[in-house]
C-alpha positions in Angstrom: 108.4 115.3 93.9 105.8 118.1 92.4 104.9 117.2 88.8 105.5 119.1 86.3 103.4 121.5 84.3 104.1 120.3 80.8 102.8 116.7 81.6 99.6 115.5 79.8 97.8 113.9 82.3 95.7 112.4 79.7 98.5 110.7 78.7 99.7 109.2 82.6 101.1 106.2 83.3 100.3 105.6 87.2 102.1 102.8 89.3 100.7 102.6 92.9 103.0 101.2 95.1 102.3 99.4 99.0 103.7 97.2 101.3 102.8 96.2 105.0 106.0 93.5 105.5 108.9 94.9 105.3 110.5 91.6 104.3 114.4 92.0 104.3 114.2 95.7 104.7 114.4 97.7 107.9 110.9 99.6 107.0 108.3 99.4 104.7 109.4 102.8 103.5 112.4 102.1 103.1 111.6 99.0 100.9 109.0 101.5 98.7 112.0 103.9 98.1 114.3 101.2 97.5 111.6 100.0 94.2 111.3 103.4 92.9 115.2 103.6 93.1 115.3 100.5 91.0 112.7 102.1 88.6 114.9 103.3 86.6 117.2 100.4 86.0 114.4 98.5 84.6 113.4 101.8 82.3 110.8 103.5 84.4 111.6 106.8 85.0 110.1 108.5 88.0 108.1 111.9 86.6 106.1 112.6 90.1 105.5 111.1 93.4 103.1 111.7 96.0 104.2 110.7 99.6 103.6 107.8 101.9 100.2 106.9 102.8 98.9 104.9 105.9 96.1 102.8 105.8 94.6 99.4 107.8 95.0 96.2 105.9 91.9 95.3 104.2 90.5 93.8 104.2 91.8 92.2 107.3 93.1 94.9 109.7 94.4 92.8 112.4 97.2 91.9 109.3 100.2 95.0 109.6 98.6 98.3 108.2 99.8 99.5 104.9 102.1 102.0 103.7 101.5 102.9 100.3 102.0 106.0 97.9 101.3 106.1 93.5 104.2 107.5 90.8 104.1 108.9 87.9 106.2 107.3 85.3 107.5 108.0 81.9 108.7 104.5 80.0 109.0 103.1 76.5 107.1 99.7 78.0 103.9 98.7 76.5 101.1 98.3 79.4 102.2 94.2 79.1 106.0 94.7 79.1 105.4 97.8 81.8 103.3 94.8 83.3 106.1 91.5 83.5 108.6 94.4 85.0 106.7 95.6 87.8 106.3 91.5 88.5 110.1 91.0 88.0 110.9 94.0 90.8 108.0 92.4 93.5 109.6 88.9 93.4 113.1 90.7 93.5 112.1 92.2 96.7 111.0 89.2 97.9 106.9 89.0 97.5 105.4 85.7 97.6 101.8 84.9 96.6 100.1 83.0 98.9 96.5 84.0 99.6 94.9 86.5 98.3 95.2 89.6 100.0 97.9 88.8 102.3 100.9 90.8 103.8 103.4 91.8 100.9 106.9 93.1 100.9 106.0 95.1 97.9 102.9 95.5 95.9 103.7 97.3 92.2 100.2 98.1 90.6 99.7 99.6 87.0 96.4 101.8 87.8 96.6 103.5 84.3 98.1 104.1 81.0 97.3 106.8 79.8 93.3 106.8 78.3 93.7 102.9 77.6 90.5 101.4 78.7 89.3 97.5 78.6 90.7 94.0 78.8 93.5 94.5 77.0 94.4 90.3 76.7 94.1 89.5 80.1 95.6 93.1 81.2 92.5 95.1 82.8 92.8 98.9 82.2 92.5 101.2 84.0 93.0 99.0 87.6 89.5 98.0 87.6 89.1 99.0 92.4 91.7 101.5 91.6 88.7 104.2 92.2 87.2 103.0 95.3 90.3 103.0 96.9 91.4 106.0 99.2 95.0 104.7 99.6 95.4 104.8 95.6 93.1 108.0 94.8 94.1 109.5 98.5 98.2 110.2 96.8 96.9 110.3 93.8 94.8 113.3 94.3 98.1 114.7 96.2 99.9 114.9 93.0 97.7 115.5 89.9 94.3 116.5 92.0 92.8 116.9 87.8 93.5 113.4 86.5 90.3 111.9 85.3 89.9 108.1 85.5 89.6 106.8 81.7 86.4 105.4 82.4 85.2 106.8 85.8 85.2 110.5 84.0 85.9 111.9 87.9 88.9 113.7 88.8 91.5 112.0 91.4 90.4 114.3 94.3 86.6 113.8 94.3 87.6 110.3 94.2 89.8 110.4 96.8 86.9 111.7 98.8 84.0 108.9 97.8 86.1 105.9 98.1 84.6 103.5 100.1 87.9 100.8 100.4 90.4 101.9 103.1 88.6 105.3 104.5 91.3 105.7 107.6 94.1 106.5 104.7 95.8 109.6 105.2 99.5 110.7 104.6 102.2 110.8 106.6 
């Protein structure tokens, strides 16, 4: 979904989604496109998309590789409320914490909100490894190449190219 011309970027609220088990699902992408799909139930609407990503695991790769893209949204949420939702869809598609770092059926990650910035009670904004991530800035970059991190000051795309975490992402 291309994004449209009238949206602030300054004012973007960015949920990166991933997954690498496909849980009860017959594919990773199709449990990614079933969560957006519930998005909007749970007043998040959908403004842009970028596509599916592949990456490794990290930081174990011998765990399945990754398939994960980032949304736009649009919602009435604060950054804690937009928080406890994205929490309520994960465990409704089945993700249990375990260890850290291990295979999910779906990861929901608020990366920003608009310009917020800090430790907003317990909330860090924006996604504090959000920028060294190539899997996050990679479909970012795909999508709104000319967002600026809130604190980072660099744009999506020459992100996208310095991150050091998950270099082998690419789309697909």
């Amino acid at each position: 979904m291309g994004i449209d011309e009238t949206l602030d970027l300054d004012q973007a609220v960015i949920v990166a989604l991933g997954c690498n088990d496909k849980g009860a699902w017959s594919s990773c992408r199709e449990a990614l496109e079933a969560a957006l799909a519930r998005f909007r139930s749970e007043g998040i609407d959908v403004v842009a998309r970028s596509g599916w990503w592949s990456s490794l695991a990290w930081p174990d790769p011998s765990d399945p590789p990754f398939l994960n893209g980032v949304a736009i949204v649009r919602t009435d949420h604060d950054p804690h409320a937009l928080m406890a939702t994205l929490g309520r869809i994960e465990d409704a598609f089945g993700r249990r914490r375990s260890v850290r770092n291990a295979p999910r059926t779906l990861d929901l990650d608020l990366i920003a909100y608009g310009r917020l910035s800090g430790d907003l009670e317990g909330l860090i904004l924006p996604h504090p490894r959000a920028a060294e991530r190539r899997f996050v800035m990679g479909p970012i970059a795909e999508i709104a190449p000319d967002w600026v991190h809130p604190t980072d000051g660099r744009k999506a795309l020459d992100l996208a190219v310095s991150a050091s975490v998950g270099r082998d992402a690419h789309a697909i």
